[in-house]
Structure formats: C-alpha cells, structure tokens
N, C-alpha and C positions, 0 to 999 in steps of 0.2 A: 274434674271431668264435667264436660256438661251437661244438663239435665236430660232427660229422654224428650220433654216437652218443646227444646229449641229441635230435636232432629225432626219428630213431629213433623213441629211448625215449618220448618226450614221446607220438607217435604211437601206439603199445603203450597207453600206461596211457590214452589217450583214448578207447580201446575201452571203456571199463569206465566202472561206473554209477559218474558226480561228485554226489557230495552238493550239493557246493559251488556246482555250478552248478544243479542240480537237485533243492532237498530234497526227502523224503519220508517220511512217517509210517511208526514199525514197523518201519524199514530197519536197525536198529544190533542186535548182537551182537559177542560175543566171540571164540565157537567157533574161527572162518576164524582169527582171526588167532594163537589158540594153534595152531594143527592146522598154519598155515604157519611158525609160529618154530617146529617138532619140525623140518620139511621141511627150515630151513634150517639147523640145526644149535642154535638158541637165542640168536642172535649179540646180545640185549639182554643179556644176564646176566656175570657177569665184573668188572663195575667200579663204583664208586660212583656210582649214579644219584641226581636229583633230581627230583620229578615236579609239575609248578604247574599248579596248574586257578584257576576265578574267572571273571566277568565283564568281571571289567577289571584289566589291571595285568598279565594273567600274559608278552606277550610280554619287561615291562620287567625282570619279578622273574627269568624264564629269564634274560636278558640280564645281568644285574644279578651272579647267579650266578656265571653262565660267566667274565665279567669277573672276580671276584673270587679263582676258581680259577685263572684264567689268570694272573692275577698271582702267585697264591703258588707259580706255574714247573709246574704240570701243566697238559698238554694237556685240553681241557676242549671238546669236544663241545654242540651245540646243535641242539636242534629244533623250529622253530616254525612258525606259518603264520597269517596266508597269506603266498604270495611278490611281489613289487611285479614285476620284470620277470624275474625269472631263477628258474627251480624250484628252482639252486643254495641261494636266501638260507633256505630253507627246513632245511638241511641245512649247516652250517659248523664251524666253530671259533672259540674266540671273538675269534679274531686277522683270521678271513676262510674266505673258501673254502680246500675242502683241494684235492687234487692233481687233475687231468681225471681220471686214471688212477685216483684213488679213486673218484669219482663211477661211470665207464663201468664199472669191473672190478666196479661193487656192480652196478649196472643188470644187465648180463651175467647176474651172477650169478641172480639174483631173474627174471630173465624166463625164462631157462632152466629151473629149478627148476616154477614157474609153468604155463609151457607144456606141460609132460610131465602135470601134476596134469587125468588126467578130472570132468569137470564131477559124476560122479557117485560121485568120493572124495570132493569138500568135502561139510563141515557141511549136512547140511540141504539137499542138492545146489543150495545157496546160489551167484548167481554171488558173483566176486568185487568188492569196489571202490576206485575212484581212490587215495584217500585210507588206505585198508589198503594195497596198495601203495605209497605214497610212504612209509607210516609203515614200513615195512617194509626199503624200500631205505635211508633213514636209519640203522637198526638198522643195515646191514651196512657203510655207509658208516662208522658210527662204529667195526665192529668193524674193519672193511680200514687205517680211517686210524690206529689204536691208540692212540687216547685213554685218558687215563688215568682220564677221567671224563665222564659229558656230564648235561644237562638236558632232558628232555623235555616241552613246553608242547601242553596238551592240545588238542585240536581243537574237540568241543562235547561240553558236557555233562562227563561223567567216567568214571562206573559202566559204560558201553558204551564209552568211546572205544576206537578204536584201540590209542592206544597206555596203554592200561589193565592191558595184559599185561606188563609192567614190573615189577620190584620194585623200589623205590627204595630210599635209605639215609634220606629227608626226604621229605613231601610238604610243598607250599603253597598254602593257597585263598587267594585274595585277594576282594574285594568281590562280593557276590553280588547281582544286578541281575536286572529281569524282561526277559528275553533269549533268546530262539527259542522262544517260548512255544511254539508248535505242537508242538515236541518235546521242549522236558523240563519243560513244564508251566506252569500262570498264574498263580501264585502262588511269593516269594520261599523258603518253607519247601520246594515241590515243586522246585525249583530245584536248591533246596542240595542236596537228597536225593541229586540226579544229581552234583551235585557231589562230595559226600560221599562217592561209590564209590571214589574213586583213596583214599583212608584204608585200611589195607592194616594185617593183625595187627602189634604190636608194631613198630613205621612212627613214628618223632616225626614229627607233622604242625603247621606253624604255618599259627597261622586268621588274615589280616589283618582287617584293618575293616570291620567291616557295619553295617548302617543299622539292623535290626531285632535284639531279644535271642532272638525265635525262630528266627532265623535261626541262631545262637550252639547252639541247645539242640539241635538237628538235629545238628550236628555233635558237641558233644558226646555225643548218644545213640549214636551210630556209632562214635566213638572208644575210649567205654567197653564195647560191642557186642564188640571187637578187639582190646581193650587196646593203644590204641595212644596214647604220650605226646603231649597237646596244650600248646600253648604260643600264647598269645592275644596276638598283639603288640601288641596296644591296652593289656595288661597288664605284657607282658613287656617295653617298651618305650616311650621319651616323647620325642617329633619336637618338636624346638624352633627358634629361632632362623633358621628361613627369608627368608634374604637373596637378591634377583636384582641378578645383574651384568645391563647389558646394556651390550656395546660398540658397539651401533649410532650413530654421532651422530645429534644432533637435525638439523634440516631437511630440505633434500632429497636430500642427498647422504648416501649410508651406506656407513661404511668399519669397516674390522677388520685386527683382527691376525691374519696366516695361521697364527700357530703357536697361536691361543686361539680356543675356542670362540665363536661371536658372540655368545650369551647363556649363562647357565649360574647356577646354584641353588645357594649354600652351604646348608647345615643342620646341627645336631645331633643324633645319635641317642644317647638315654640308653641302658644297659640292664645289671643284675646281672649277664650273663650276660660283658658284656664288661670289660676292667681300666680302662680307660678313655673317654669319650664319642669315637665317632665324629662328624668335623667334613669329610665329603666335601663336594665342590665337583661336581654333579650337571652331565652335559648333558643329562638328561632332567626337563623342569621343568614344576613346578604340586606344590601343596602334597601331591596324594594319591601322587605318585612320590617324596617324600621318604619316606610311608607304606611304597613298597614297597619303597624300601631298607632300612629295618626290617626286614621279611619278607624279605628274603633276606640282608641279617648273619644276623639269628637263624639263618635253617636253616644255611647254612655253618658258621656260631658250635656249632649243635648236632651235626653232621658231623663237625667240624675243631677239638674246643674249643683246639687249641695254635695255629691262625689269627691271629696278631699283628693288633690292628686297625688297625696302619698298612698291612698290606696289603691288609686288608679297606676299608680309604679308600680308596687309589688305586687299587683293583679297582672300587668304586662310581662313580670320578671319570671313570673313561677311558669305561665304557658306555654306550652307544649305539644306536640303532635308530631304520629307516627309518618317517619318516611319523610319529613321534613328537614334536610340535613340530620340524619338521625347516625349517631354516629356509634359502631359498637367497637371498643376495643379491644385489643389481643383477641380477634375472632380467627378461627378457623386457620391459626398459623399465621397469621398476618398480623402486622401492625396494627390495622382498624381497616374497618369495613363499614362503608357511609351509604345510606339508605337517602335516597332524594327521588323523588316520583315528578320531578322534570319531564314533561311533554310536550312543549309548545317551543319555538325561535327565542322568547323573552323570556321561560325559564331556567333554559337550559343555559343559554347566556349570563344571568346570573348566578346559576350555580359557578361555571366555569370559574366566574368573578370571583366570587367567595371563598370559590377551595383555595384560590389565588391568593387571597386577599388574608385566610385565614391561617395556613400553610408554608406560604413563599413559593416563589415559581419553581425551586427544583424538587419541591415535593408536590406539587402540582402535576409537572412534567412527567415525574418517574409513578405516577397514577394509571394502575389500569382500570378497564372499564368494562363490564356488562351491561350490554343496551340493548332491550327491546322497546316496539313500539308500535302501536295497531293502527289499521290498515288506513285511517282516515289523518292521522299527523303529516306534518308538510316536515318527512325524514329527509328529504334532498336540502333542505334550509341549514335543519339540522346537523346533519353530515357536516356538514365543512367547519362547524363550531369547532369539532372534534381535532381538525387537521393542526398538529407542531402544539397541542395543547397536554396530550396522553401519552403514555406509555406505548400502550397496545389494548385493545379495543374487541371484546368477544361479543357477536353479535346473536339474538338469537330471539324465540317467540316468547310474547307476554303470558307465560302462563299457558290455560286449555281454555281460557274463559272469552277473550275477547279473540277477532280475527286480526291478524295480520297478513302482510303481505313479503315473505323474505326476499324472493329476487327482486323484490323492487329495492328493498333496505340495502340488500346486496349492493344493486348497482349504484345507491346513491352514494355507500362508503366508497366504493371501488371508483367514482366519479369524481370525490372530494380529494380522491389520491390518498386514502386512510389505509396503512395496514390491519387489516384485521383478520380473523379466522370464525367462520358461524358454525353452531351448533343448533339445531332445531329441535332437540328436548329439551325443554327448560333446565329441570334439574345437572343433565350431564353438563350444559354450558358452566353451568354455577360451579362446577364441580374443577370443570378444566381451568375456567376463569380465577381460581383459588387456587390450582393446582401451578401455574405461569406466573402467578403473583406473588407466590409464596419462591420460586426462585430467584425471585430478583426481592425479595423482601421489601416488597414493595405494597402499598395499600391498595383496598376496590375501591370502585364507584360503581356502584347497581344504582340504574339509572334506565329512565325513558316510557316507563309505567310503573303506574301502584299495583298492576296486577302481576307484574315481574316481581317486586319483592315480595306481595302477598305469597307468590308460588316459593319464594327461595329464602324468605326469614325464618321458617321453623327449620332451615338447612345450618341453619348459625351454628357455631358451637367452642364456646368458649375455653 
C-alpha cells in the first residue's frame, strides 16, 4: 500500500496548473524552473547526466541508457513520463524504485521549500506547475538517492521543457514526428526547432532517424550555432540482422518460460565507434527500437569510450518498459493481451509491423483491438492503419485524464471503412472488448494511449 505521504503529496502538486491534463497555448518557460533549482540548492548538477528528447523512442532510449549504466555497476537514475499507475515509475532507477524514504524526504523537501516562496518572488509572478514540480522532486530524488548518474526524458517539446535546465554530459533526439502541433508547431522543421533547444554548447548530441533531410539541417544549424559535436546514427551506425523469437505456441494454448522473455528481438549494431558489432537480444521489439539502441550505444559509447560492449549488450538485453509491446499472457480468458501506447502515424505503423512480423499474419489478422486517443492525434491517419489488418476494433476514451474527441474518432473509423462498435466508459469498453475476444479466442491489442492502459491494466486478471 502506499504511503499516506505520496496521497499527501499527490494532493499538493494537484493544486497546480497540469499541462498534462489540461494543455495550453503560451504556458512554458524556463525562468520558474532555474529560480527553483537556486531555492533548492541546484540538486541536477554534480553527476553525469544524459538528456533524450524526439517524438518517439525517447522513453526506450532513456531506458536503454539507464540499463546499460546499470550494468557497468553505477547507479543510474531515470526520469520519464508519463506514469501507468504509480507517480513513482516516473522517478526510479534502472533496477526499480528507490527507497519510500527517498521519494517522501525529496517530496518534504520541495513542498517546504515551495510553500514559503510568495507568489510575487516567482518569475513573472508566474504560478507554478504539475509537471515543474514533479520534474523538480525527481532532481532531488535523484540527488537524496546518490546516483552516480541518471537520464532525463524530456516532457514536450525541448527548448521550454522543464527539465531543459539540465546540463548533460550527451543529449539525444530521436525521430521527429508532427506531434502537439498546437504547441510546438505544424510542420516537422518547427518541431525540430523545439526540439533542438536541449542541444546545449559544446554537449555531443546524437540525432536518431528522421524521415526528412530538413529535418537533419535544423539540427545541424543549432549544433553549429553552439559548437556542439553531432553524431548522426543513421551514419554513425548500421542495424542489421533483425530476428524475433516468439515463445508463444501456436493454437490455443500459450505457454513460456518464467525465466525468458515471451517474445524478444536479436539484432546487430554496426559502428566505428565500437571494437566489435553489438548482437543484443532486445525485449523491446519492432525494427525502429533496434534504431534506438543505436542511439543510446552511441551516446554511452561517446560518454564512456572505455564501456566494453559486452556490457553495453547485456545493458541493452535486460531493458525494459511498461506499455511498450508489453505483453501479458493467459490474461482475462485470452490468449495474451499486449500493452503498446502507439499514438502517432509512425508508431502505430510499426507496431502493426511487429505483431506481423512477430505473430504471422493470421494471428495478426484474427487480433482485436481497443483504441483510444486524445483530442490532438492525426486519428483520421491512423484509422486506415487499422483497415484488413484486425479482427474488430472497440473504440473508446483514454481514460478521465486527457480530452478526447469521439465523433471525430467515430467518423475517422467509419471513414477508413473499419468495423467497429465504441464504448465511451473506458472500463465497460475493456470489459466488452475481452468479452468479443474471448469468443473468438482471439488475443487484444490496447492500444492508442498510455492513459488507456494506465486506466485498464489494474483491470488485468490472470
């Protein structure tokens, strides 16, 4: 059970304006959040940081990271978001949560601090928000827990976020996609720009894989802006050899080994920088996460050049994260039930890939699907992914947290030519969604936000 002091605390930071649940135009700066690391004594600074922005990729590349330092025997700090059920996952290590006693002593800390500050010392007598403070109590979390190093996975955008006041020893962009457009712009070059801010003077930044070469030139105008060393992993590196295990059996019964992953991704990563090809054994799977294990050798590799890459393999092999092809078996009368937090045109396209790829087409095919997806996703793109790929298709709201829009989702399936049937309380979707699945003994896919499975994983039940 959790302590009294996260309900507390949870209660505190709920006073203050959530992006997350509430965005809005015009709302990001820096100022608050330099003005509160002086208050707090500066607690980011001190240890080898790593800083991943992108549209997609960056929870894997943070992750990817932390795992790899974690292996070579330093404590290794992590900060991501969002969080599925616990504020904790947001704030860890890359072995797990740290101590209650770190969590509540940072909390303490940061609310105290906090509370004493008059509304008309801050910036711009700016209030405060959600997300400034959790990035905030992270900071101290990692300083109270004495990491010897951590990663910080940026929020939105780059140039404003939060946690933008950071120096790293690496940054890393990964894929840049059109993605909150209302706030960092509607085109992929305006994107990047925002991205582009965590590029920090004399900073090696490695750029993963982007679709456009303009996209490419943004970045490097910034990098050369700051003199700060780029390293192009499309360049600097060559992903080969992509094998999937799956130890699911064939028919209706699916079984595994407790000690092995159910499914899991060999591949090869070429690269000058390393003495030999990395050959990790991934449990994060689809061709573009072997990309981001590229992106994060490199930046470790550029960090740590004395990093052996057999530790930097079995740092890549053990990582993990929730909602990421997350896969639970014999759930809820099913076969398996797969957890993938897909939102964007290029992730969900890859997932599609992978169940493909990992599956076979007619267990692919005979896949249904739970999808929600809030109000600002390009759903009409997405829609037609879906057409001759699924079963059947339950559509319905992310959760109570974020807004969505359903007759627009509506109309997008009913556009792409998609059978479907919606539900607009989350829970009963999930409910019927298992209940159609389970007569064609057929598996799910919860899919199209992390705040859909956030709302429908503790619905699980083995």
């Amino acid at each position: 059970m959790e302590g009294d002091w996260q309900q507390n605390f949870s209660n505190w930071l709920d006073s203050f304006l959530n992006f997350e649940k509430l965005p809005q135009k015009d709302m990001f700066w820096l100022d608050s959040m330099q003005f509160l690391c002086e208050k707090l004594g500066n607690p980011q600074y001190g240890i080898p940081l790593f800083h991943v922005g992108g549209s997609k990729g960056k929870g894997s590349v943070s992750q990817m990271i932390a795992s790899v330092l974690s292996e070579a025997g330093m404590s290794c700090g992590v900060y991501t978001s969002p969080h599925l059920l616990s504020l904790k996952e947001r704030i860890c290590s890359a072995k797990g949560f740290f101590s209650d006693e770190v969590y509540a002593v940072s909390a303490q800390q940061l609310k105290q601090t906090v509370d004493k500050i008059p509304l008309s010392e801050l910036p711009g007598n700016r209030p405060l928000t959600w997300f400034e403070l959790v990035t905030l109590w992270g900071m101290l979390c990692m300083k109270n827990a004495g990491v010897d190093s951590a990663v910080y996975e940026v929020g939105l955008g780059g140039r404003l976020d939060a946690t933008n006041v950071i120096l790293p020893s690496c940054a890393c962009i990964g894929p840049v996609e059109l993605e909150h457009t209302e706030y960092l712009g509607d085109t992929l070059e305006k994107i990047a720009y925002e991205k582009a801010g965590i590029i920090k003077p004399n900073v090696p930044v490695v750029i993963g894989w982007q679709q456009k070469k303009s996209v490419y030139k943004v970045f490097e105008k910034k990098a050369e802006e700051v003199n700060s060393p780029v390293i192009y992993a499309q360049k600097a590196s060559k992903v080969t050899q992509i094998v999937y295990k799956n130890r699911l059996t064939n028919g209706s019964k699916y079984a595994f080994d407790a000690t092995e992953p159910l499914v899991s991704m060999d591949c090869t990563i070429k690269s000058p920088l390393f003495s030999h090809p990395l050959k990790p054994s991934l449990k994060l799977l689809g061709d573009f996460q072997a990309q981001n294990a590229a992106v994060a050798s490199l930046a470790v590799k550029t960090v740590f050049p004395s990093l052996s890459e057999d530790i930097i393999e079995r740092g890549l092999s053990k990582a993990s994260l929730p909602a990421r092809f997350e896969l639970v078996s014999h759930a809820c009368g099913l076969p398996f039930i797969l957890f993938d937090g897909a939102h964007t045109v290029r992730s969900v396209t890859g997932l599609l890939k992978t169940i493909s790829d990992v599956f076979g087409k007619k267990t692919a095919r005979s896949l249904h699907v739970l999808y929600a997806s809030a109000s600002d996703k390009d759903v009409e793109d997405i829609a037609r992914l879906f057409r001759n790929k699924t079963a059947h298709v339950t559509l319905t709201r992310p959760g109570t947290t974020k807004a969505s829009d359903m007759p627009r989702l509506q109309k997008a399936f009913s556009d792409a030519g998609i059978s479907f049937e919606s539900e607009e309380d989350t829970l009963r979707a999930f409910s019927k969604a298992c209940e159609r699945a389970r007569k064609d003994n057929a598996p799910l896919l919860v899919t199209g936000s992390f705040y859909l499975i956030a709302a429908v994983k503790p619905e699980v039940t083995l």
